[in-house]
N, C-alpha and C positions, 0 to 999 in steps of 0.2 A: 512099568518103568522102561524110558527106550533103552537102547543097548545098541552101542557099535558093534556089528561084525567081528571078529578075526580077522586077524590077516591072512591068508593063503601064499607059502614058499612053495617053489620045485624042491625036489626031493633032497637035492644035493645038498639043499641051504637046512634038510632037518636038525642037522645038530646044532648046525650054528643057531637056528629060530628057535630051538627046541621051548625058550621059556615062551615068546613070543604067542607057538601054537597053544600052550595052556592059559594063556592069559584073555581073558575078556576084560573089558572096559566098559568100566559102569561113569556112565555120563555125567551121574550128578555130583560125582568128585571132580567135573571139569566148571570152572567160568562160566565158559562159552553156553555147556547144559541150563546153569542159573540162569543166564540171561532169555535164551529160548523158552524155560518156565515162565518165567516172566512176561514176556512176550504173549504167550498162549495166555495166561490167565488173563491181560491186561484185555488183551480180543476180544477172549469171553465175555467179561463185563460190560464191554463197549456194544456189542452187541445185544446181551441184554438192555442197556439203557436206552439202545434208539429202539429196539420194540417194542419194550414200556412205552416212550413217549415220541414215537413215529407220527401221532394224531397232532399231539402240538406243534410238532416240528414242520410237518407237511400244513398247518395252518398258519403257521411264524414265514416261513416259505412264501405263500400264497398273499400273504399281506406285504412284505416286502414287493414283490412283484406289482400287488396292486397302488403302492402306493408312488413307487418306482413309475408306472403308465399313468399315474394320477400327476405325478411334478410333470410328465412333460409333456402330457393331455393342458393342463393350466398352461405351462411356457408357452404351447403351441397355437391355445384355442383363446387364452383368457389374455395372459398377460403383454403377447406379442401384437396382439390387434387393441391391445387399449393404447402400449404405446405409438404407435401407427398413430389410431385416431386423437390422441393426444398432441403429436407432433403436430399434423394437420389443424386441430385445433390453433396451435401456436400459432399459425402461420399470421393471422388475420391481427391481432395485437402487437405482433412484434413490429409488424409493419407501421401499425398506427405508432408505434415507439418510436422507431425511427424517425419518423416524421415529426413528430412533437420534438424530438433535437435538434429538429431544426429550423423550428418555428420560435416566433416570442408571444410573450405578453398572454391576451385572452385564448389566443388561438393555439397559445402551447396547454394552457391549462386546459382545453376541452379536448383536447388530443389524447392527452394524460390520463384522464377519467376515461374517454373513448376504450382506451386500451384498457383499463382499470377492470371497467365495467359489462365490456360487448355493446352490439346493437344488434336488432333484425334477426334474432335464432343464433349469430357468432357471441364466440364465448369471448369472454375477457379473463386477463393473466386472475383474477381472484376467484373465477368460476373453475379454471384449468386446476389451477392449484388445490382447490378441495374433490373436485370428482377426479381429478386424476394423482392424487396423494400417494407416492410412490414410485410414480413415473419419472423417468429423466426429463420427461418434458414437464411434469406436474411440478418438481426441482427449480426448473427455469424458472418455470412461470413463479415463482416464490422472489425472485432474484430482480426480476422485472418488475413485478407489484413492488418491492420494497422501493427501487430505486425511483419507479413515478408516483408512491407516497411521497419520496425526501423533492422530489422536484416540487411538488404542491404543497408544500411546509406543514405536510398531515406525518410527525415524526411520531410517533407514537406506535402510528400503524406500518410505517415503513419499517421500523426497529421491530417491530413483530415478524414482520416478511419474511426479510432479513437472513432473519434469528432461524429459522424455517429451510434456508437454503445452506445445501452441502455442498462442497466443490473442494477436487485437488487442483485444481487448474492454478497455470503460473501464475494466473491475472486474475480471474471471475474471482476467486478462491481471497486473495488479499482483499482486492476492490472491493467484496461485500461488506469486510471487516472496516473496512474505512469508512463506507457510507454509514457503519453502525455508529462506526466514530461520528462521524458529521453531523447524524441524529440526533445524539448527544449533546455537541458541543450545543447546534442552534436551541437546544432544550436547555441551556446554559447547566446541564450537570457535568462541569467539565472536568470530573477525577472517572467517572463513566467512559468521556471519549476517550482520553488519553489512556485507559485501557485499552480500550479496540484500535484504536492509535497504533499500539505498540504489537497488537496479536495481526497486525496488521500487516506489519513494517517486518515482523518476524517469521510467517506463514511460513513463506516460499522467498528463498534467497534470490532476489534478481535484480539488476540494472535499475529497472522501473521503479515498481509497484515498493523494494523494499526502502530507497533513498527518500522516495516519495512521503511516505507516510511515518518511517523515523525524524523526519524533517518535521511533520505536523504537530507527535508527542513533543518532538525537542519545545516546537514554539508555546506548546500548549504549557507543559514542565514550567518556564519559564513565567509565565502568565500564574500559574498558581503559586509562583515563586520558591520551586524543586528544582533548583539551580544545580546544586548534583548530578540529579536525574538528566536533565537538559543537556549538561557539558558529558554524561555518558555517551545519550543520544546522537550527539551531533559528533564525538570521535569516532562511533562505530562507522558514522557514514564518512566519514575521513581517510578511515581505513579499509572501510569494504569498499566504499563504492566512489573514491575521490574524483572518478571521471563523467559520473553521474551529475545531472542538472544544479539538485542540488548540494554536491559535493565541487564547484566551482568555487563558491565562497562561504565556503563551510568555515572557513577558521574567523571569521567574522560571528558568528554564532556561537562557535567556540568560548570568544573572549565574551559574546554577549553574557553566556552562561556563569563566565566567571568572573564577571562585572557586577555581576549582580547579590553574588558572595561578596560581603564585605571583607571574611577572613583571608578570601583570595590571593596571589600576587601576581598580576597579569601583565604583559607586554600590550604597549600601545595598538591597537587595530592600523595605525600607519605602518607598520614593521612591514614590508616586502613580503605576498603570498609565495613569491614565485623570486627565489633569491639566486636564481643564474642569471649571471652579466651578462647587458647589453652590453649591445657595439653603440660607442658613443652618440652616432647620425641619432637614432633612434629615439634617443631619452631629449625629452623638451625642457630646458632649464626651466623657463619663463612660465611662473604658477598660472597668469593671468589666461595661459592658452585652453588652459579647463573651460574659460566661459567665452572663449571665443574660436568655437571649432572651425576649423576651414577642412578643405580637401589637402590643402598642402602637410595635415598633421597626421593622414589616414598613414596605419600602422608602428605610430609613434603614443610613449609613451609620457604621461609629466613626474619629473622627475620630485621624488619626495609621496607620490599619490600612483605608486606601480601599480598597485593592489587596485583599481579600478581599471585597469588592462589597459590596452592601447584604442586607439582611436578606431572607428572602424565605421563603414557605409551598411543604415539599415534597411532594407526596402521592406515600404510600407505593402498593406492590402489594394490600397488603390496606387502602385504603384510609385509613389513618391517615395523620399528619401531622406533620411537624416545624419548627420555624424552626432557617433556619441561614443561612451566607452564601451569597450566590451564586457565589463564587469560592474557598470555602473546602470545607473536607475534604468533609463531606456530598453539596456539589452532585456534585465531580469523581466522589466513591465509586460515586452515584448513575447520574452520566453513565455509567460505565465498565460498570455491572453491567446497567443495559438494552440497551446497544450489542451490536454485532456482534461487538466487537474480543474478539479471542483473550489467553486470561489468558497472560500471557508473566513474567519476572523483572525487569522493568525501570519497570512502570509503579506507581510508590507514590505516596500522599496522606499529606499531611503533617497529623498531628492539630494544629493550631495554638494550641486551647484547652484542651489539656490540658497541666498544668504539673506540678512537681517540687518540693518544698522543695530548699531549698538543699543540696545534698551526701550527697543521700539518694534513693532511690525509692520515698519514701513522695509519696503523690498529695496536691496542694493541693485541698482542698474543692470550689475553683470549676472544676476538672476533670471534675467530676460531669454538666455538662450537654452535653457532647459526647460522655463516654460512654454515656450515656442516647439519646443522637441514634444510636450506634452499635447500641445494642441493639434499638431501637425496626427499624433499617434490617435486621439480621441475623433479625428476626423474621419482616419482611414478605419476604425472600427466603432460604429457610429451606437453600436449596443453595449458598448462597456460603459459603465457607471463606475466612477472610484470615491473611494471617502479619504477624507486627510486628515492626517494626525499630527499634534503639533507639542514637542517635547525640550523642557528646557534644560538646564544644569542646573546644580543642586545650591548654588549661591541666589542667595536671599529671598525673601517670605515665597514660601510655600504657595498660600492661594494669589498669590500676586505673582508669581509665575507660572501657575495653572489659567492665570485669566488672559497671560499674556502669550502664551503656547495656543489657547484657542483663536485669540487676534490673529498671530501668524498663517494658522492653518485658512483661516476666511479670508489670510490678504492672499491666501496663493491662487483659493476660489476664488475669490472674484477677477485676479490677473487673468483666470481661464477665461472666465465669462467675458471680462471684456475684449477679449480676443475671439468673441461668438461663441464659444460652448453654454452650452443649454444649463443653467442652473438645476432643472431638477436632475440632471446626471453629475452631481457633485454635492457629498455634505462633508461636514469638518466639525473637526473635534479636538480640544486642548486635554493633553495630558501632563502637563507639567514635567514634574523630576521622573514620574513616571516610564519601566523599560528601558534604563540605560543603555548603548552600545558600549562606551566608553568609559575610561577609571576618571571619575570629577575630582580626583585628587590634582590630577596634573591638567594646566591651559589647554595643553593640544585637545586633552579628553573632553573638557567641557566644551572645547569648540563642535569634538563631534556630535555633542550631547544634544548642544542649540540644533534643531532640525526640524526640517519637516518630516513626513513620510504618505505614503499612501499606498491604500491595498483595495484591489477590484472587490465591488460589491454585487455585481451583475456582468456578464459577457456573450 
């Protein structure tokens, strides 16, 4: 048992130490002793158990070690030169992508396959993606293959791709979800797209890709008649993104959505988007100035029709020019045909200035100056194809105003055609009571109701 020492006095201090010198101290009446027991015994064992099993432990060691030079023997030897020759791979397909963007007709589809498939010993995005499955370029190439499946109307295999490609990316990341969307919708399984619509729109929060593709659910919602759905859709882009493309005339979509709820109670789509006063110069009494734009109206508004913005100079691709509104058919046609965005079923412009005699589809005169704006547009971009939709109000027989919505939509076709646009870049179609914008309880609404519309088919 250890034992502290005594203590040691000079002599002087014997009486006073006297118990001190007879006293020793036994440690294991102290704490401090237990713990130092403790200690030592714990040692003990510990020791014993790494020379019992030193053998395992020096193998457990040695296997970390090797497995440790085996992760970065592979990073180093394996998986750092497949992505390399992966990338490299890419090179040769991406390019042909590119190019097929910017080709038409036969020679985009053989473009499409080119990249699809390789030629001459180069790989193609379908060959990349299975020998290099795991790679960020193997990744790409998933994302490219889907996207020149949905260009070739091969959706099946695009939505395979697709589905295949991971991305956080602000853009890649939504855009794939969308295209899954668009796979969909052309597959006409349209409660599918409007999923991906919506995982779309929701990914990644941004200016673009999120207004973009809440816009598409909204139209789509609507189309399956999820007017709820629709009117959630198209506030959120109201409220997130009201500066966005299409957050310009979002509240037209709005009431579409709640137009079409008949429990609904909606303000007219004439109510003022933009309820700060002009200064008097600005606002154009006279309605008739809608269909007869000059220069003398650029930056003015007609008063009662604010909501189609003010007048404004558009300059074409080959350089010409039109006035129109800035809120009206021309701008949005416009917006839609320089963008990115994918010609889909859902996105139409509404002819506004173009009217009807009463009970006929014979075209009133002053309809002439927006389909003149129409021609002037299909000139300067000679690859857009549009279809036209032709929509009545809800006063009298059903198929007798389905028959007479599709009259209209073919009297606006053929005004093109006779002013030279090519027939086969135009067809038309009546939808009757079909897609209201407007409440057909009230005139004004069923004035809006009687319309034309039309949405690109090709660009």
């Amino acid at each position: 048992m250890a034992t502290y020492k005594k203590r040691y006095k000079p002599a002087k201090e014997k009486i006073e130490n006297a118990q001190l010198e007879d006293e020793t101290i036994d440690v294991s009446d102290s704490t401090t002793a237990e713990v130092f027991d403790t200690l030592d015994e714990t040692a003990n064992k510990s020791e014993k158990w790494i020379e019992k099993n030193s053998k395992p432990l020096f193998y457990a060691m040695i296997g970390f070690v090797v497995l440790f030079l085996l992760y970065v023997g592979y990073q180093r030897f394996v998986s750092e030169p497949k992505q390399l020759d992966a990338s490299n791979n890419l090179a040769y397909p991406r390019a042909t992508f590119d190019k097929a963007l910017l080709a038409t007709g036969d020679e985009a589809k053989k473009l499409f396959k080119l990249g699809l498939d390789g030629t001459d010993g180069k790989f193609g995005f379908v060959n990349i993606a299975d020998e290099y499955s795991g790679t960020k370029a193997g990744n790409m190439a998933n994302y490219y293959a889907g996207i020149s499946y949905l260009k070739l109307k091969e959706y099946d295999k695009a939505i395979e791709y697709l589905s295949e490609f991971d991305s956080d990316d602000e853009v890649l990341g939504p855009v794939a979800l969308g295209a899954i969307g668009d796979a969909f919708a052309d597959l006409n399984q349209d409660k599918d797209a409007l999923e991906y619509y919506e995982k779309a729109g929701t990914k990644k929060e941004n200016d673009f890709t999120s207004p973009m593709f809440l816009f598409k659910a909204g139209q789509l919602a609507i189309q399956l008649k999820d007017f709820s759905k629709a009117e959630k859709l198209f506030t959120t882009i109201k409220e997130k993104y009201p500066t966005s493309e299409q957050g310009r005339e979002i509240d037209r979509y709005i009431n579409m959505a709640k137009y079409g709820d008949a429990s609904s109670v909606v303000v007219s789509e004439s109510v003022k988007v933009d309820e700060t006063p002009k200064q008097e110069e600005k606002v154009v009494e006279d309605v008739n100035s809608l269909y007869n734009a000059t220069s003398a109206l650029l930056g003015k508004t007609v008063k009662g029709y604010e909501y189609l913005g003010e007048f404004v100079s558009l300059k074409l691709k080959d350089n010409s020019e039109i006035i129109a509104l800035s809120k009206g058919f021309e701008s949005g046609l416009l917006n839609f045909i320089k963008s990115d965005a994918k010609v889909d079923k859902t996105t139409w412009f509404n002819l506004r200035r173009v009217l009807f005699k009463t009970g006929s589809a014979d075209l009133d005169e002053r309809s002439m100056t927006q389909i003149g704006n129409i021609v002037k547009i299909l000139n300067a971009y000679p690859n857009v194809e549009l279809k036209l939709g032709g929509y009545t109000d809800n006063t009298g027989n059903v198929n007798s105003n389905k028959k007479l919505s599709e009259r209209r939509a073919n009297a606006v076709l053929n005004a093109l055609v006779s002013k030279g646009i090519d027939k086969k870049r135009l067809t038309a179609e009546g939808y009757g009571i079909e897609h209201p914008v407007a409440d057909n309880n009230t005139e004004e609404g069923r004035a809006l109701n009687r319309r034309v519309s039309a949405r690109v088919t090709k660009k």
